[in-house]
C-alpha positions as CSV (number, residue, x, y, z in Angstrom):
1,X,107.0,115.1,112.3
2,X,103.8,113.6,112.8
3,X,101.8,113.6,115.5
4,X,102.5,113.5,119.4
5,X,106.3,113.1,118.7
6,X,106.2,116.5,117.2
7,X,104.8,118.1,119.6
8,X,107.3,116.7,122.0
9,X,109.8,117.9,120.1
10,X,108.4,121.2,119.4
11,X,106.7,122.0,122.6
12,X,108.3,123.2,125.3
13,X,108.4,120.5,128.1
14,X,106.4,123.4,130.6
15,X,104.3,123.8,128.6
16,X,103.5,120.2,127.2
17,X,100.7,118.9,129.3
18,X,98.6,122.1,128.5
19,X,99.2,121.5,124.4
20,X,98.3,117.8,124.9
21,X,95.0,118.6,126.8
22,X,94.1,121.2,124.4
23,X,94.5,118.9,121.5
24,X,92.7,115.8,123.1
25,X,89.6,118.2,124.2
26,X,89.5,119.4,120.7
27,X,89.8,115.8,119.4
28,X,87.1,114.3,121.5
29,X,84.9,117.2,121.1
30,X,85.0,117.6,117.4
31,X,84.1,113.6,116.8
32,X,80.2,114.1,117.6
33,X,80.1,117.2,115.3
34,X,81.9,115.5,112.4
35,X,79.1,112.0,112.9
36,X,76.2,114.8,112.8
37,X,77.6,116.7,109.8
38,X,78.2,113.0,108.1
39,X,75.3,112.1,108.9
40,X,73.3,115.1,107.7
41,X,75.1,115.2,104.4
42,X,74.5,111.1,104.0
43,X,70.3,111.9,104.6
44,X,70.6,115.1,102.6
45,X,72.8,114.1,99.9
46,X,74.2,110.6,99.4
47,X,75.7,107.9,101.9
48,X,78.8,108.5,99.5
49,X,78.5,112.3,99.1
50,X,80.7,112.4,102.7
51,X,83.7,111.6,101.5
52,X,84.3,113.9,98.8
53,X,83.2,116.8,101.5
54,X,85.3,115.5,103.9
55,X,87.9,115.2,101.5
56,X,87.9,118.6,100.3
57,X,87.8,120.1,103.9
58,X,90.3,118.2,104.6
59,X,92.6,119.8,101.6
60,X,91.2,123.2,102.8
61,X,92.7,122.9,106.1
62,X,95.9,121.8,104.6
63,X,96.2,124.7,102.0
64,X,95.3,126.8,105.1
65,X,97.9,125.2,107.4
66,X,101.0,124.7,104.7
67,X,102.7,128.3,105.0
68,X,103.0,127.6,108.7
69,X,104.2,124.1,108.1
70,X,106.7,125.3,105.8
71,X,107.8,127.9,107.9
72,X,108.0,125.8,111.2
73,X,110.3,123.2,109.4
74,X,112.3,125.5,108.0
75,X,113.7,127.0,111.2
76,X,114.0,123.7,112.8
77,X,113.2,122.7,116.4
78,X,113.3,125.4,119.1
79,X,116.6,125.7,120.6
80,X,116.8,124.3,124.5
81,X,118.7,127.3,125.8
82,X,116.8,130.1,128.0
C-alpha cells in the first residue's frame, strides 16, 4: 500500500486530516535539510558521493521500518467496528 491510499485505508477517517498534516509538515520541512546535507557532501566529498549516502540512508530507514511493515500487513486493515 503505497502512499496516501494507505493511509486512507489504515487511518482512521477522525483521525485522517491530522496524519496527513503531519506527514506534509514533515515532507516540506525535511526538503531544505536534505539540499543542505547534498549539498555539503557534493563540496566535501564528490558531486556523485550523494547518491550512494543517500542510498544507504535510505536502506537504513527501510531495515529500520521492515518489522513494522511486516507486522502491519500481516494483521490487515483495522476493522471499522467501534
Amino acid at each position: 500500500m503505497p502512499g496516501r491510499s494507505g493511509r486512507q485505508e489504515l487511518v482512521p477517517l477522525d483521525l485522517l486530516g491530522r496524519v496527513n498534516s503531519v506527514y506534509r509538515l514533515l515532507g516540506w520541512r525535511l526538503i531544505p535539510l536534505g539540499t543542505l546535507a547534498g549539498g555539503l557532501i557534493a563540496h566535501e566529498i564528490d558531486v556523485r558521493a550523494g547518491y550512494p549516502v543517500a542510498g544507504a540512508l535510505r536502506a537504513a530507514a527501510l531495515v529500520v521500518s521492515l518489522p513494522i511493515l511486516i507486522r502491519v500487513h500481516r494483521q490487515g486493515p483495522p476493522s471499522g467496528g467501534d
